[in-house]
C-alpha positions in Angstrom: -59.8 -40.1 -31.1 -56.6 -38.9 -30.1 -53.2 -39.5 -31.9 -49.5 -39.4 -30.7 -49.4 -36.8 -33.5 -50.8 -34.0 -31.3 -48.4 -34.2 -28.6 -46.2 -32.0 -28.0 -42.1 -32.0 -27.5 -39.9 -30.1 -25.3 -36.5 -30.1 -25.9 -34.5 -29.9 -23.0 -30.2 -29.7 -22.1 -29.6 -32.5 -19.9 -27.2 -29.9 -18.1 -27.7 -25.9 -18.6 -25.5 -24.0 -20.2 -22.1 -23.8 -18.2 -20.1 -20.8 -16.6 -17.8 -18.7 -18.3 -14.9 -21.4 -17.1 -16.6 -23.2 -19.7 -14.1 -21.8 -22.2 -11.1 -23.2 -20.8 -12.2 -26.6 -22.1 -11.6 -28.3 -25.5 -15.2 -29.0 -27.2 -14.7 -32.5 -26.8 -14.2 -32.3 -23.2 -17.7 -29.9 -23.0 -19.4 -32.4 -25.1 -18.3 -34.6 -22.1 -19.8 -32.7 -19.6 -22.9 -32.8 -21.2 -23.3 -29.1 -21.7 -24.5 -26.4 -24.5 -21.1 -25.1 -26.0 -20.5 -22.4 -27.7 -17.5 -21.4 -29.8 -17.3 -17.9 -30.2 -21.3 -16.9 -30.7 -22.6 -19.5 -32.7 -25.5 -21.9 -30.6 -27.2 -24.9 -31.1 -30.7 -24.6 -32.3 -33.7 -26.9 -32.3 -36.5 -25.5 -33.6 -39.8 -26.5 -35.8 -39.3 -24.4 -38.8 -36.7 -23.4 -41.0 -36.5 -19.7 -40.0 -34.5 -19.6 -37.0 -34.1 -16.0 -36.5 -36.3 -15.8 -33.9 -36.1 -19.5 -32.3 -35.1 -20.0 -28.7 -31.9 -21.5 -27.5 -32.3 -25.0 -27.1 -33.8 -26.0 -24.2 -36.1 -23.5 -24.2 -38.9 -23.8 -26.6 -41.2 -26.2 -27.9 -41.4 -28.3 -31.2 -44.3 -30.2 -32.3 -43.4 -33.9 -33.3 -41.9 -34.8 -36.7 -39.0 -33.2 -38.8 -37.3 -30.7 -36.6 -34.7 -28.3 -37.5 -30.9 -28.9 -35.9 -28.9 -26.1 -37.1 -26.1 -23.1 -35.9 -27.1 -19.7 -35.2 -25.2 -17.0 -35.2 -22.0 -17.4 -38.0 -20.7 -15.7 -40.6 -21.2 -15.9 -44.2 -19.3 -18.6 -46.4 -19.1 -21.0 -43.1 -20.1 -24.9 -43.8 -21.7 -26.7 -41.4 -22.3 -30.4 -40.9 -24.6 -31.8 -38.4 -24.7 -35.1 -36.5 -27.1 -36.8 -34.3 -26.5 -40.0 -31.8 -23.4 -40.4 -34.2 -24.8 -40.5 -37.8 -24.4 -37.7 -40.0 -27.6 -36.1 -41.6 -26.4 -32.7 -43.2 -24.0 -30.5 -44.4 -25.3 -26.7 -45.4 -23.3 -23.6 -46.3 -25.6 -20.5 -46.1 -27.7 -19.3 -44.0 -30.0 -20.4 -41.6 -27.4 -23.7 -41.3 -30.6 -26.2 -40.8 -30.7 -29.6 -41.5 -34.2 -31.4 -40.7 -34.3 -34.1 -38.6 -36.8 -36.2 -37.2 -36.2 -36.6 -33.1 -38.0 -39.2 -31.3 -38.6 -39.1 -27.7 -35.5 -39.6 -25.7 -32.1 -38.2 -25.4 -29.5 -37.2 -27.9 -26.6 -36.1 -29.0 -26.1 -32.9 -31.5 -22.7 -32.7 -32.6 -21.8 -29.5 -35.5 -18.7 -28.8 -37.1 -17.9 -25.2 -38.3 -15.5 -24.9 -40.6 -14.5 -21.6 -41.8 -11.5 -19.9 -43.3 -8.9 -20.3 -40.6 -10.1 -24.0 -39.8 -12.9 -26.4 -38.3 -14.3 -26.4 -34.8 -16.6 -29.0 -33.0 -19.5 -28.1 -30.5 -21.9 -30.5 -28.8 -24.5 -30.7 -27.0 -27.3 -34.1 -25.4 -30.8 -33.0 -24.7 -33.6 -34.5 -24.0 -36.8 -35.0 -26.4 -39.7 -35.2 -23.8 -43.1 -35.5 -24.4 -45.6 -33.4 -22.6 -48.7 -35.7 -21.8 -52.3 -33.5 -21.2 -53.1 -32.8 -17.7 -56.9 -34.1 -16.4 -58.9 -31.7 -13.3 -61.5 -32.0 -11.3 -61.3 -35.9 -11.5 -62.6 -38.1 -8.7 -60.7 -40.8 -7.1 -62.0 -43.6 -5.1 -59.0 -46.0 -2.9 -58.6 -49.6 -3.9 -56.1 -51.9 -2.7 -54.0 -55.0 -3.6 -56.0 -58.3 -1.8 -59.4 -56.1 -1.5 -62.4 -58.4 -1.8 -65.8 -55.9 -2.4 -67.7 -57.6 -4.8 -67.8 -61.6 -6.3 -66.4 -59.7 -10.0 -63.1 -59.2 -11.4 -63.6 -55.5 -11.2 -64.3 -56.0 -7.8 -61.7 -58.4 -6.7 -57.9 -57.6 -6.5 -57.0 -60.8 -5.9 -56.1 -60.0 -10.1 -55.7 -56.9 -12.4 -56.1 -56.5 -16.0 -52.5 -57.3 -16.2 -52.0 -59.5 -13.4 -53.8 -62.8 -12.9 -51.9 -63.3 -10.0 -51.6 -59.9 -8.3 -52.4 -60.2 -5.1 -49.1 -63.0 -5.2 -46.6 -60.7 -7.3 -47.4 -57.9 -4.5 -47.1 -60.0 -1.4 -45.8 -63.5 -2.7 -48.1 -65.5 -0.5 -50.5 -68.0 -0.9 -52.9 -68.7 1.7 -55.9 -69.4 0.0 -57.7 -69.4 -3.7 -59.9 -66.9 -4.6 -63.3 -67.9 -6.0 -64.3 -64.8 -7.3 -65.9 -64.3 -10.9 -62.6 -63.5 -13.1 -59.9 -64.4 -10.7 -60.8 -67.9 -9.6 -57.8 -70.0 -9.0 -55.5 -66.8 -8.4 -53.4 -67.3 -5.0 -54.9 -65.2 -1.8 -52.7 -63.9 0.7 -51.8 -60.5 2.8 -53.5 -57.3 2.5 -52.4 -53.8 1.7 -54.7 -52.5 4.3 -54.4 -52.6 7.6 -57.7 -55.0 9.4 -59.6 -55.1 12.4 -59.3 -58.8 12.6 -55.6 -60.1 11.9 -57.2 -62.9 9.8 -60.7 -62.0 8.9 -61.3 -60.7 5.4 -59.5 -58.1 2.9 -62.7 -56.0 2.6 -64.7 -52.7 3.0 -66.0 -54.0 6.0 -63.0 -55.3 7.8 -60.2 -52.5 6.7 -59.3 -49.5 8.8 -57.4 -46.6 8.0 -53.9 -46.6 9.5 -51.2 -43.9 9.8 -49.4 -43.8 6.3 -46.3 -41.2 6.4 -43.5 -40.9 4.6 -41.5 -42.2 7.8 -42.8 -45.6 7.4 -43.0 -45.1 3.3 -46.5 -45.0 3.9 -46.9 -48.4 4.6 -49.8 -49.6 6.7 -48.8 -49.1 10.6 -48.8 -52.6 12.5 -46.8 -55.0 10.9 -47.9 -55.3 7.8 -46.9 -58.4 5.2 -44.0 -57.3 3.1 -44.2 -56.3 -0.3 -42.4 -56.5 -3.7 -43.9 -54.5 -6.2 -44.6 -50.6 -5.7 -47.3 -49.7 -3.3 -48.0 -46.3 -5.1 -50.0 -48.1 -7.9 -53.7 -46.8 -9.4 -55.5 -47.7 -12.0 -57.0 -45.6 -15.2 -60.6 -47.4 -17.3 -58.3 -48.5 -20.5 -57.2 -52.0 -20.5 -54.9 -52.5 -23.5 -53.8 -55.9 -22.5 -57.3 -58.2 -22.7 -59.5 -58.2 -26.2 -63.1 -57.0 -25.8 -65.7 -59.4 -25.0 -69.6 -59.5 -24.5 -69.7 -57.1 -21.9 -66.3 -55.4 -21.5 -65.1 -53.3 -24.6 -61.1 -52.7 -24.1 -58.7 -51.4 -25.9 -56.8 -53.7 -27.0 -57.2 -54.0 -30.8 -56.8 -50.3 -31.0 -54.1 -49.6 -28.9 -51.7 -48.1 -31.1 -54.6 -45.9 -32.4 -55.0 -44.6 -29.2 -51.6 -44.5 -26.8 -49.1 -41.9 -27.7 -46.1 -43.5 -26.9 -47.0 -46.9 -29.0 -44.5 -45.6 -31.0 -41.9 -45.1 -28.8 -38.0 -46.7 -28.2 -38.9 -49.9 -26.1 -42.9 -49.6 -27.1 -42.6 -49.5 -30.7 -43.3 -53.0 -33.2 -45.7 -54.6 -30.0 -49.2 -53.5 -31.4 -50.5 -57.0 -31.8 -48.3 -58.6 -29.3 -51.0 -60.5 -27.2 -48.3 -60.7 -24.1 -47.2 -56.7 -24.3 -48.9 -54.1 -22.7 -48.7 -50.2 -23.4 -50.3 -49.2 -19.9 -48.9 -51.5 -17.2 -46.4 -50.0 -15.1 -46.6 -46.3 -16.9 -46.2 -43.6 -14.5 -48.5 -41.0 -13.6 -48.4 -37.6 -11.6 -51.1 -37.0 -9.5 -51.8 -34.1 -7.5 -54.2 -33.0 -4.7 -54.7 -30.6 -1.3 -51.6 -28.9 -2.7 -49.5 -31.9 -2.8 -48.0 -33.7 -5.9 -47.6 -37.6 -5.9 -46.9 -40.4 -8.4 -47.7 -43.8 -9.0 -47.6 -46.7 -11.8 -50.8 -48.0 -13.4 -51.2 -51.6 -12.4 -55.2 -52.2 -13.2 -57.7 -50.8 -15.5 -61.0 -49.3 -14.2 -63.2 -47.9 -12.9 -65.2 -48.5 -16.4 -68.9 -49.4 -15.2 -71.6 -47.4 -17.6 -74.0 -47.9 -14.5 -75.9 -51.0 -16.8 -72.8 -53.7 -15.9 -71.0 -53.3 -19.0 -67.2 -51.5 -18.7 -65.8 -49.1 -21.2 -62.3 -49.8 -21.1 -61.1 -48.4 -24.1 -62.2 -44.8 -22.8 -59.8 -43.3 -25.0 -61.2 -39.5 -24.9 -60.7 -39.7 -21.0 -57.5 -41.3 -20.7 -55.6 -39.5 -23.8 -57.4 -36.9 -24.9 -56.3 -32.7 -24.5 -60.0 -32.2 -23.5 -60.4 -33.0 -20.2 -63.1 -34.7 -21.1 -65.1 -36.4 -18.0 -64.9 -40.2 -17.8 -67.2 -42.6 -18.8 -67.6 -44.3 -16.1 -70.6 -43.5 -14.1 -70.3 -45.6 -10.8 -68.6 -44.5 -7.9 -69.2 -41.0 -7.8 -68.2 -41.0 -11.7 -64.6 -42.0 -10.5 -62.1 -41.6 -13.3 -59.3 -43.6 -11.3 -58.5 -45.6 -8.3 -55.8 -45.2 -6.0 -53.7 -47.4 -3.5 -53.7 -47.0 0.1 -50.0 -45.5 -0.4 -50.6 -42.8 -3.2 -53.8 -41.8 -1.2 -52.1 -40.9 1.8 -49.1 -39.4 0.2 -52.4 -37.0 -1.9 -53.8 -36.2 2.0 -56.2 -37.9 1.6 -58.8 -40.3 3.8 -58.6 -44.2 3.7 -61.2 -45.5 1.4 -62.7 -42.4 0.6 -62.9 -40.0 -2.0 -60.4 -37.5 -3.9 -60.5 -35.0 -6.3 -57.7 -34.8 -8.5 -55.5 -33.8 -11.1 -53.4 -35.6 -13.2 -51.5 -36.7 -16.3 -48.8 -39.3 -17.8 -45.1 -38.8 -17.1 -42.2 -40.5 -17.9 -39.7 -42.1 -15.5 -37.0 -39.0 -15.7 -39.7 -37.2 -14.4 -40.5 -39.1 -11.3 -38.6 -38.3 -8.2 -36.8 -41.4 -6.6 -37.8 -41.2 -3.1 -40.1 -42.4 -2.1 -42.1 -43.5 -5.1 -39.0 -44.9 -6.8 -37.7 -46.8 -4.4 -39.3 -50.3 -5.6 -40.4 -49.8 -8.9 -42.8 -52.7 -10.2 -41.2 -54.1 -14.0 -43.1 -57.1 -13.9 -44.6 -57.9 -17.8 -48.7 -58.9 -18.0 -49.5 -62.2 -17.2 
């Protein structure tokens, strides 16, 4: 089982280090500009042991989670140094190698260090960014699903609802033309399609959807005059549902969640473990890349997860965190290990409703590029 232990850190400037013109500006006004200053020689450091002789400049290197080293390289003997962090003072050393441990949670900071020597005290500061860097899955198979999609009388074959949505198909389109009936989602509210169909009002299934031109001029939206929408089309799902508790025939992973999802500790994630109306997975963003082209979307379902018996695994943990690349558990669908929307499909190159091969892994929302996947961005909380 993995833990948010193993992960690791980079620790990155939120601006490189400046120009020489750098020096005509007070350290407080550097700090300001968000840059690495230096005053004379000395440099920040962040580094994962004590010995910082041969650690890289931060920015640079990598630092497993836990106490980290803050400290000064490069001064002179009988300097004192104190070290801050987001405003709080945790150290003050006088000899070499100036380190104070620290423990840095994902996020960004601010490393402030005052040097005071014989002929006074200067101030340097720096933000960075702690980020985490999530495993990367290849050679995975992708099969296209889509908000409204009707294949099968189940919940996992209905998206009329999600694992976190009872009333999906609504949030997406906010229509209500009809009730679905189908095992799981009875009662949820029917209405539009994110697929383009033959016949204007026949079904939102296999049978009745056709591929349409999806480009990045129309946002990859489906040509012809489709419903509007208000949550983000580039959506997929992953087979771990953190949200629902396990019952006769689906396992999930919801009593084990903070076992299993690295970030459960996280600012804004941290103290919800047996929240019953908090989810870890729904709207997390993932990269996703194929033909040479590099795409992202937010999870909004969980699946595929069927172990070819009708029982789902979806608490497949070793898939969905693990630094394996371990194959799924699923077995159906060409041993899918996710599904993607219409939108992220086309964006991949890929062909309406039919198969991808993939690679892919968790990012966090710094990382994703605004247009076009950021421009509607679903926050919506499980329901």
């Amino acid at each position: 089982m993995p833990h948010h232990t193993h992960t690791l850190l980079r620790i990155l400037p939120v601006i490189a280090v400046l120009a020489a013109s750098l020096a005509c500006l007070s350290p407080d006004a550097a700090a300001a500009a968000g840059a690495e200053v230096r005053v004379g020689h000395p440099t920040i450091v962040v580094a994962s042991r004590a010995d910082l002789a041969g650690a890289r400049v931060l920015g640079r290197g990598s630092v497993t989670p836990g106490m980290r080293y803050v400290a000064v390289r490069g001064l002179s003997s009988g300097d004192r140094v104190a070290v801050g962090i987001d405003g709080r003072r945790v150290g003050t050393v006088r000899r070499a190698p100036w380190s104070v441990r620290v423990p840095l949670r994902v996020g960004h900071h601010l490393a402030r260090v005052a040097i005071t020597t014989d002929t006074g005290t200067s101030t340097m500061s720096v933000r960075f960014r702690v980020r985490r860097l999530y495993p990367l899955h290849t050679r995975i198979t992708a099969t296209t699903f889509w908000v409204g999609e009707q294949f099968q009388q189940t919940a996992d074959g209905s998206q009329a609802c999600s694992a976190y949505d009872s009333r999906w198909q609504y949030s997406y389109f906010r229509l209500a033309t009809g009730v679905s009936d189908s095992q799981g989602c009875a009662g949820a509210p029917t209405g539009g399609c994110d697929a383009l169909l033959r016949t204007e009002h026949g079904p939102c299934d296999d049978v009745n959807a056709v591929a349409s031109l999806r480009t990045p001029a129309n946002d990859y939206r489906p040509a012809g005059g489709a419903a509007a929408v208000y949550e983000n089309p580039f959506y997929l799902d992953l087979p771990y549902d953190d949200y629902n508790p396990s019952d006769a025939t689906d396992t999930t992973g919801f009593a084990r969640r903070c076992r299993d999802v690295p970030w459960a500790g996280d600012p804004g994630y941290a103290g919800h473990c047996t929240d019953a109306d908090f989810s870890y997975l729904k709207n997390r963003w993932v990269r996703v890349s194929a033909h040479g082209r590099t795409c992202y979307g937010q999870v909004e379902d969980a699946g595929p997860a069927d172990d070819g018996h009708g029982n789902g695994n979806y608490a497949d943990a070793a898939y969905v965190f693990g630094h394996t690349d371990i194959r799924p558990f699923n077995r159906s669908y060409g041993a899918a290990g996710m599904d993607v929307s219409p939108a992220l499909g086309a964006c991949l190159g890929g062909t309406f409703n039919e198969g991808l091969v993939v690679s892919w892994r968790f990012v966090d929302l710094a990382d994703v590029p605004l247009a076009p996947f950021r421009r509607l961005v679903t926050t919506s909380a499980p329901n």
